[in-house]
Backbone as JSON, one array per atom type, in Angstrom:
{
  "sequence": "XXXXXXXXXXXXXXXXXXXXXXXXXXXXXXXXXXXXXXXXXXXXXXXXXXXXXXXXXXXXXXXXXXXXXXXXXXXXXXXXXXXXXXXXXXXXXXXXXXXXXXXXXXXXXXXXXXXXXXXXXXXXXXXXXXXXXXXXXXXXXXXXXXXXXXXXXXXXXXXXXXXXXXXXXXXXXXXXXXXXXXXXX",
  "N": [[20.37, 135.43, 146.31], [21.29, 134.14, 143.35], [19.34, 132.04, 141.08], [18.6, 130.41, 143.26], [15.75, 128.4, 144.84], [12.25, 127.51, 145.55], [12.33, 124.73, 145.53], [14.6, 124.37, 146.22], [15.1, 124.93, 148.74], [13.31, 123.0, 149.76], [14.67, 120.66, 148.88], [16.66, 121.29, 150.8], [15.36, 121.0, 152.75], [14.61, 118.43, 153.02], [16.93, 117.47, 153.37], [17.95, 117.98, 155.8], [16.63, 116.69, 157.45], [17.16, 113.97, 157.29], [19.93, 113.71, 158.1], [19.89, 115.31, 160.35], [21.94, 117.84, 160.37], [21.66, 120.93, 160.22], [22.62, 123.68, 158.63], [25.16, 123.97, 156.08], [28.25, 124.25, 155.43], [30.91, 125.85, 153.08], [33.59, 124.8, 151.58], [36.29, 126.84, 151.1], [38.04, 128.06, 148.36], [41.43, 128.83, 148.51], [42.92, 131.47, 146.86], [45.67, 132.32, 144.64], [47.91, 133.78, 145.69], [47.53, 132.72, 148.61], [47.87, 129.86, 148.23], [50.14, 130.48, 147.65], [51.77, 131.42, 150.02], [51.12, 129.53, 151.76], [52.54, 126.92, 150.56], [54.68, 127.86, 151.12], [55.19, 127.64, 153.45], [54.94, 125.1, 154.43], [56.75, 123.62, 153.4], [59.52, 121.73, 152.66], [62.32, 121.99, 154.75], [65.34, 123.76, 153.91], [68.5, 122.24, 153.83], [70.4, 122.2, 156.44], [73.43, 124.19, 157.78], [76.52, 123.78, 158.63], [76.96, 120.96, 161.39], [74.42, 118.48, 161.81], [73.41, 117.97, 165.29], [72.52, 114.62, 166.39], [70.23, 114.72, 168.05], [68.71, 116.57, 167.39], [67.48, 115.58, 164.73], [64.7, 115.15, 163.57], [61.81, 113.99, 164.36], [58.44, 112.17, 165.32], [55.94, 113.66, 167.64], [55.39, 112.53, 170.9], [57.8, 110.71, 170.63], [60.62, 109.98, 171.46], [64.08, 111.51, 171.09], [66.52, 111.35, 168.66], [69.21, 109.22, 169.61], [73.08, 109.61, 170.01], [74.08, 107.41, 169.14], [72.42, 105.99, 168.18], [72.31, 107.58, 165.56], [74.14, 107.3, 164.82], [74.27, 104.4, 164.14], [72.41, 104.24, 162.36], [73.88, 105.71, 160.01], [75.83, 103.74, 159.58], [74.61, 101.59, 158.99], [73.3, 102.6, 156.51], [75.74, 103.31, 154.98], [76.92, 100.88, 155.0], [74.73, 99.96, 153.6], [75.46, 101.1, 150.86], [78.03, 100.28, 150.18], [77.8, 97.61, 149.42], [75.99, 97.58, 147.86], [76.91, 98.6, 145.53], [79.14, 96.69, 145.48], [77.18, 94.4, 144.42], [76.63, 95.97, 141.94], [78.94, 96.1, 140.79], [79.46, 93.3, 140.0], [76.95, 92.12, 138.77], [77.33, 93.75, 136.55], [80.13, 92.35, 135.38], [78.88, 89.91, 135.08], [77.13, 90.91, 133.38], [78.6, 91.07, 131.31], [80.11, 89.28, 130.21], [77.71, 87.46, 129.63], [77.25, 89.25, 127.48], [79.52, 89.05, 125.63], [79.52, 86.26, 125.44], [76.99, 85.72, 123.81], [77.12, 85.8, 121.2], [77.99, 83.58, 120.66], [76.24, 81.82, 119.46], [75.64, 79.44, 117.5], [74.28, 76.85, 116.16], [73.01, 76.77, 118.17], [69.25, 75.59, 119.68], [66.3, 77.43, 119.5], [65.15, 77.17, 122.47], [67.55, 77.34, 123.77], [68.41, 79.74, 122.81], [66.51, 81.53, 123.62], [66.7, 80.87, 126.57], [69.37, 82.42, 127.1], [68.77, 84.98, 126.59], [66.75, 85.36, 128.19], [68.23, 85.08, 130.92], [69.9, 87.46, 130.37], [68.05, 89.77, 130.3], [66.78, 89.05, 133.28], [69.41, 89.55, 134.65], [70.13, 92.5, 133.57], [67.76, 93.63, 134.89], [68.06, 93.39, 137.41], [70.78, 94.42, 138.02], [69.72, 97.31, 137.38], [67.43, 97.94, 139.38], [69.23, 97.87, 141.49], [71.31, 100.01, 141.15], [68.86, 101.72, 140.93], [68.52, 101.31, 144.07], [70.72, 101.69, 144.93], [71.06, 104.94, 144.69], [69.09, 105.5, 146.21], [69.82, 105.13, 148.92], [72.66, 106.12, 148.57], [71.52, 108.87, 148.95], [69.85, 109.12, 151.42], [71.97, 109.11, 153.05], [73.15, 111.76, 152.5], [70.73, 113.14, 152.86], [70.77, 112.85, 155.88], [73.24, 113.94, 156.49], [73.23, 116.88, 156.03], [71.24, 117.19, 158.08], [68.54, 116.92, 157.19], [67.0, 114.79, 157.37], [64.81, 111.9, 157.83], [62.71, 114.05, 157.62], [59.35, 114.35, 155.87], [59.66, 114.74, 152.31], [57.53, 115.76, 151.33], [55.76, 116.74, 152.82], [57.32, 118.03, 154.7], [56.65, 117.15, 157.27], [57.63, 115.63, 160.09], [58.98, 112.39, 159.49], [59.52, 110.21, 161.13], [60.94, 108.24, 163.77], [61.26, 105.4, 164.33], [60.24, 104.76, 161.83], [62.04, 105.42, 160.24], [64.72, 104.12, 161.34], [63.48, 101.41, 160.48], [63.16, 101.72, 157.54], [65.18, 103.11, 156.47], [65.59, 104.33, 154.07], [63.79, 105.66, 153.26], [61.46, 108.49, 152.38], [59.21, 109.59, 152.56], [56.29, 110.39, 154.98], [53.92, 108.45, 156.03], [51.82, 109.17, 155.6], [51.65, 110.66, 153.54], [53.06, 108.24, 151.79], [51.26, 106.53, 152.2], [48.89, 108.66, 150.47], [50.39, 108.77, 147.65], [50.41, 106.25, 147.02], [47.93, 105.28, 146.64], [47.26, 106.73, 144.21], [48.71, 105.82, 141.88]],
  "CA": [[21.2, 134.42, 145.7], [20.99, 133.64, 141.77], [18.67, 130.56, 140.62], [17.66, 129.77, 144.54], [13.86, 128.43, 144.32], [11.43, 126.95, 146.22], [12.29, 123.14, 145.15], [16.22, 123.99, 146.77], [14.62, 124.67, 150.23], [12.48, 121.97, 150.24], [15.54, 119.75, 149.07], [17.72, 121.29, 152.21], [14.97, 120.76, 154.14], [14.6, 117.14, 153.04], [18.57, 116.63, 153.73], [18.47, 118.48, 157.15], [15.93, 115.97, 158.66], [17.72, 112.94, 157.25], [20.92, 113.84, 158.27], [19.91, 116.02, 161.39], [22.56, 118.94, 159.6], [20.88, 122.66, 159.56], [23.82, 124.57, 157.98], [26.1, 123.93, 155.45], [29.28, 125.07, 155.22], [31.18, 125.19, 151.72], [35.25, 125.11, 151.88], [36.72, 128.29, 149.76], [39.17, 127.43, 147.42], [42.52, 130.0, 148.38], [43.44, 131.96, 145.83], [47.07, 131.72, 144.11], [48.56, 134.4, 146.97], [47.16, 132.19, 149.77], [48.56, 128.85, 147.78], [52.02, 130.0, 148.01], [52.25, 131.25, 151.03], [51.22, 127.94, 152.59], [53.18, 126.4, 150.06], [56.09, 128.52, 151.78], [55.23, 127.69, 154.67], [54.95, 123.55, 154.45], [57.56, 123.24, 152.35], [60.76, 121.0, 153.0], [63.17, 123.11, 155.02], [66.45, 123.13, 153.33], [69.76, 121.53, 154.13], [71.27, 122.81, 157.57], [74.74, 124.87, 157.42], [77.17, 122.93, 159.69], [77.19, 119.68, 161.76], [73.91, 118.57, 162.62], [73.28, 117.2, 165.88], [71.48, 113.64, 166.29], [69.13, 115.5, 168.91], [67.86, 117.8, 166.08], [66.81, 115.19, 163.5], [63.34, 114.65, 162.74], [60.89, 112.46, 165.13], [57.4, 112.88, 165.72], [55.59, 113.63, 168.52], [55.93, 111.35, 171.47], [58.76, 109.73, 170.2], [62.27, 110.02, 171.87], [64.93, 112.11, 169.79], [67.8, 110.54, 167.99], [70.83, 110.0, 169.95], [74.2, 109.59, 169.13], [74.12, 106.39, 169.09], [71.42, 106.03, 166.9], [72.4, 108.47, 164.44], [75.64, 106.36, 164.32], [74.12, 103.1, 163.86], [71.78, 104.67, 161.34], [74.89, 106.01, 158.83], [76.56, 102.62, 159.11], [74.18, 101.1, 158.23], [73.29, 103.11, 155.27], [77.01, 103.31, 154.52], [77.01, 99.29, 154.62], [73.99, 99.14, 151.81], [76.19, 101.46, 149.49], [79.36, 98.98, 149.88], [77.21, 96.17, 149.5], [75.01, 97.5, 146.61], [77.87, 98.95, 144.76], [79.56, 95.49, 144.99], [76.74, 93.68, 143.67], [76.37, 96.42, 140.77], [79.89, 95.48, 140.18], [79.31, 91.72, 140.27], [76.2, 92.06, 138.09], [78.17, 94.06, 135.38], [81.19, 91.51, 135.23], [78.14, 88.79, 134.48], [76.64, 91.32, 131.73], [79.95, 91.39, 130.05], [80.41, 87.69, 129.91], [76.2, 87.26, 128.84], [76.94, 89.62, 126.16], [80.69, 88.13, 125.39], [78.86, 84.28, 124.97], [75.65, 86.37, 122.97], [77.54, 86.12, 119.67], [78.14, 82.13, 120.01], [74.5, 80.95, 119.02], [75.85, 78.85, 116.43], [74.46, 75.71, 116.62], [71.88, 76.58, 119.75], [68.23, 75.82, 119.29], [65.22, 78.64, 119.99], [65.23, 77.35, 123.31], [68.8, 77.86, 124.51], [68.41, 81.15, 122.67], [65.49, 82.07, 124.81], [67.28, 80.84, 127.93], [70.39, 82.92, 127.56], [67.91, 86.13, 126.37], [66.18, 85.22, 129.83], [69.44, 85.47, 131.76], [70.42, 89.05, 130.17], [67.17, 90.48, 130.84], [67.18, 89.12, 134.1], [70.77, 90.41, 135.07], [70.09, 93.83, 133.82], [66.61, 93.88, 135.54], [69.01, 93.22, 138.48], [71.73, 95.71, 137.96], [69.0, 98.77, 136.93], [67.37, 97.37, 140.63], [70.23, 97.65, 142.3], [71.45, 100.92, 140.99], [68.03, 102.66, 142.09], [68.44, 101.59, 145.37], [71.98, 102.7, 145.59], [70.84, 106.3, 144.66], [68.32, 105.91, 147.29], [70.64, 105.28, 149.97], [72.93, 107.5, 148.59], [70.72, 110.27, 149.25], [69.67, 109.03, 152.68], [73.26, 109.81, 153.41], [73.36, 113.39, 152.06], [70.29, 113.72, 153.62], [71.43, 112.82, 157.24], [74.92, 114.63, 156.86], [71.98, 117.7, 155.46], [69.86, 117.47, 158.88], [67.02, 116.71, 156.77], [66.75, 112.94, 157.52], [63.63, 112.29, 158.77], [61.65, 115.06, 156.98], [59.14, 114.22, 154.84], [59.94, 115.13, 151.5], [56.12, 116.14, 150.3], [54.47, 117.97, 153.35], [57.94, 118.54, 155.63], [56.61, 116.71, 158.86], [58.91, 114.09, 160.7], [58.61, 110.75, 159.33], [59.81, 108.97, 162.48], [61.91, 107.71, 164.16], [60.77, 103.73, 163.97], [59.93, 103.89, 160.29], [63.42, 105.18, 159.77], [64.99, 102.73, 161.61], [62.6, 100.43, 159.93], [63.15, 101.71, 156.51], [66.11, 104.03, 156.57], [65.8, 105.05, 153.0], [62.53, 106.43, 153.56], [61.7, 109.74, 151.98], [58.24, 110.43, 152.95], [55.89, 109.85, 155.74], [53.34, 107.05, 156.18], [50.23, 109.51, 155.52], [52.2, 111.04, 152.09], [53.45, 107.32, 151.11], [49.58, 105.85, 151.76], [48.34, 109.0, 149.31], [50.98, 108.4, 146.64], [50.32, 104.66, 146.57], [46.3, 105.29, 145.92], [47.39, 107.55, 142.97], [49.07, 104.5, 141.27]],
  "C": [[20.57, 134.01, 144.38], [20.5, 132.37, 141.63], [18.69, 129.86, 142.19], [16.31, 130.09, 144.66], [13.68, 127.84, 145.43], [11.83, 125.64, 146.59], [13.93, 123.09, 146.36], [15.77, 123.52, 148.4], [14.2, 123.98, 150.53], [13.68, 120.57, 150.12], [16.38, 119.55, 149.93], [16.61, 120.93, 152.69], [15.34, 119.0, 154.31], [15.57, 116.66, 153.37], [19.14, 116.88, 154.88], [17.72, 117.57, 157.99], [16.55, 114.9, 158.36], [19.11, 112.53, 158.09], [21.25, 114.12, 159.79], [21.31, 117.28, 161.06], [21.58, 120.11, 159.34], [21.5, 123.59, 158.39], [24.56, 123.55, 156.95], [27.25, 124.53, 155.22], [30.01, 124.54, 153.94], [32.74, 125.94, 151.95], [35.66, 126.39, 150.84], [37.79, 127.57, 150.22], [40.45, 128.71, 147.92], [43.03, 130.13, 147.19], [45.19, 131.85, 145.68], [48.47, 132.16, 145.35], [48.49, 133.37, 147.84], [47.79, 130.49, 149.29], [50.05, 128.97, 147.87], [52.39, 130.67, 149.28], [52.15, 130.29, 151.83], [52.12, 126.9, 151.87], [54.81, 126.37, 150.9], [56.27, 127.9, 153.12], [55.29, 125.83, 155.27], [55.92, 123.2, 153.67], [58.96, 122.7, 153.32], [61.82, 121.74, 153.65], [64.77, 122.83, 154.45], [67.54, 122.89, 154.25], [70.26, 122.54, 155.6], [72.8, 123.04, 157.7], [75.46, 124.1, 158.97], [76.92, 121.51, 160.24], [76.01, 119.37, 162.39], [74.01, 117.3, 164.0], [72.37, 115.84, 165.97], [69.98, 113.86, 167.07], [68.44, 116.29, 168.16], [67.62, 117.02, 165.05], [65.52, 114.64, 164.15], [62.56, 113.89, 163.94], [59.7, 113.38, 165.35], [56.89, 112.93, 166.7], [55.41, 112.56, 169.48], [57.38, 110.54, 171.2], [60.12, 110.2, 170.76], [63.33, 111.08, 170.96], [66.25, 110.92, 169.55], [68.6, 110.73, 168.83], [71.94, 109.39, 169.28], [74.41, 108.32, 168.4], [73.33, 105.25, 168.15], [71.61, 106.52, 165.89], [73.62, 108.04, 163.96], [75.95, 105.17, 163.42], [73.15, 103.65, 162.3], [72.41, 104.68, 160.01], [75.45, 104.75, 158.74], [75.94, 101.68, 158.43], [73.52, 101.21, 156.82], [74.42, 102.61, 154.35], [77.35, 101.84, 153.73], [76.13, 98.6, 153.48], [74.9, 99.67, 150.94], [76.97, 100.36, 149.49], [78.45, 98.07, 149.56], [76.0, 96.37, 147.87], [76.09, 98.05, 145.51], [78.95, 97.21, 144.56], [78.73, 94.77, 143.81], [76.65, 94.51, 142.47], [77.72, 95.79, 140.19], [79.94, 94.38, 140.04], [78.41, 91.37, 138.62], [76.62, 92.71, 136.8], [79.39, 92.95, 134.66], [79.65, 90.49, 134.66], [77.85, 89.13, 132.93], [77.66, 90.64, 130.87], [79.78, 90.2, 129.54], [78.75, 87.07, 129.23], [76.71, 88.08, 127.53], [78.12, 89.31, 125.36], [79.87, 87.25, 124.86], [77.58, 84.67, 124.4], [75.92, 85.39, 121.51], [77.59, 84.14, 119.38], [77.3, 80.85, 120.02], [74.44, 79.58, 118.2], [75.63, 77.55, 116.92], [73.23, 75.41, 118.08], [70.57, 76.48, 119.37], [67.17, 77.14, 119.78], [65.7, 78.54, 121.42], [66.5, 77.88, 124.16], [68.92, 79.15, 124.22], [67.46, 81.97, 123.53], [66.3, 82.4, 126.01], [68.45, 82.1, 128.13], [69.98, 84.89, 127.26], [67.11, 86.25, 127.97], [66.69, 85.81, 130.67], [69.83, 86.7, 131.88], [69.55, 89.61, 130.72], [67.07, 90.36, 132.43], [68.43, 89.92, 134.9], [70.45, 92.29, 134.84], [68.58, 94.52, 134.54], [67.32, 94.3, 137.2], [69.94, 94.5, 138.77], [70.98, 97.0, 138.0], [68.16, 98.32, 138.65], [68.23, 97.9, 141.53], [71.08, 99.16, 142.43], [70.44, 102.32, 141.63], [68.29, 102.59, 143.33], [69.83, 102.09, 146.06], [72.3, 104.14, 145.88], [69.95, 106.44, 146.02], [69.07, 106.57, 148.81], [72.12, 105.93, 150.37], [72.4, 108.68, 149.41], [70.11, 110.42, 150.51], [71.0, 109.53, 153.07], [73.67, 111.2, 153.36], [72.28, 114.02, 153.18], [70.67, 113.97, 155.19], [72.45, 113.54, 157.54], [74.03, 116.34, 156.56], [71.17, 117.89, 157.14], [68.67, 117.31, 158.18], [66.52, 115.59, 156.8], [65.91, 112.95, 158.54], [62.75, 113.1, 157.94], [61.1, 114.11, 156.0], [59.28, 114.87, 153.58], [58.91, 116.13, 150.17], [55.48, 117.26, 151.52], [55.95, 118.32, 154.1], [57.68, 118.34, 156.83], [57.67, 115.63, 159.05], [57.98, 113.22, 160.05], [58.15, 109.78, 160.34], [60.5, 108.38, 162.36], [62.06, 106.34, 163.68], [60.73, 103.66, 162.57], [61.12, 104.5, 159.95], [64.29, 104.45, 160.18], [64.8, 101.21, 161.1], [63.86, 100.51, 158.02], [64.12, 102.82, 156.07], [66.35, 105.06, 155.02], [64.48, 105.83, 152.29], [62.64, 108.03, 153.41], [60.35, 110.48, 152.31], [57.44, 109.85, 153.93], [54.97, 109.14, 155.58], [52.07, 108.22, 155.14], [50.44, 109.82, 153.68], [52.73, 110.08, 151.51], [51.99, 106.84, 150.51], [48.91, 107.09, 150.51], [48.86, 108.87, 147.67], [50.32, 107.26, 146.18], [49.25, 104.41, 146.18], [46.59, 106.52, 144.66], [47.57, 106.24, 142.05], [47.9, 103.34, 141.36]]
}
């Protein structure tokens, strides 16, 4: 072995009695072949051709399977954020209009009322752009579910679960692939 001396051995030795460790083992990196076939092989399975059953979505080990009844209550209640977030986008648009309608008639308002009604807009469309993401979300929980892929995580392809979709129905990845995202940020 290239540039192994005297000083290395004496440094394993020094780290095999501290430790009580003889060996070392050193992980090999897979080459680009061996990256995509596991890639292939963990990867998101796509969309399912026909009707799936609620017995065939997603849960992880231990956990019960979906039944109908579940997979019922699940879509309605999806179904019930779109209506309900599509209202308020429409709600929150009708306000814009009328914030940016009453914009033009400053005349006469000091800084502060100009602030305040600069407040309001930003607010409202903080609101509306809000409100819009989460309608795509739960959109797409819907596609997914009518898809069989509800449930999957979206990063490694294991079940989510059952409970944290129930929980959090617009849930796209699992707990272990949310917790590594969220330490990136």
């Amino acid at each position: 072995m290239a540039g192994h001396s005297a000083a290395d051995d004496a440094d394993a030795a020094e780290a095999a009695a501290q430790t009580g460790v003889t060996t070392v083992g050193a992980k090999k990196t897979p080459g680009p072949a061996a990256t995509a076939a596991t890639a292939a092989t963990t990867a998101v399975p796509k969309a399912r051709i026909g009707a799936v059953e609620p017995g065939e979505l997603a849960v992880r080990p231990g956990e019960e399977p979906w039944t109908a009844q579940e997979a019922e209550d699940a879509r309605a209640e999806l179904l019930s954020e779109v209506l309900r977030l599509r209202e308020e986008i429409t709600n929150s648009e009708q306000a814009l209009a009328g914030l940016m309608r009453d914009s033009g008639d400053g005349a006469g308002d000091d800084d502060a009322d100009t602030g305040t009604k600069n407040i309001t807009r930003e607010h409202e469309l903080s609101l509306a752009a809000n409100a819009r993401e989460m309608l795509s979300q739960f959109e797409r929980a819907l596609q997914r579910l009518d898809a069989g892929t509800y449930g999957l995580c979206e990063n490694c392809g294991n079940a989510i679960g059952k409970a944290r979709m129930q929980a959090f129905p617009r849930a796209t990845l699992c707990v272990e692939c949310k917790q590594k995202q969220e330490r990136r940020y």
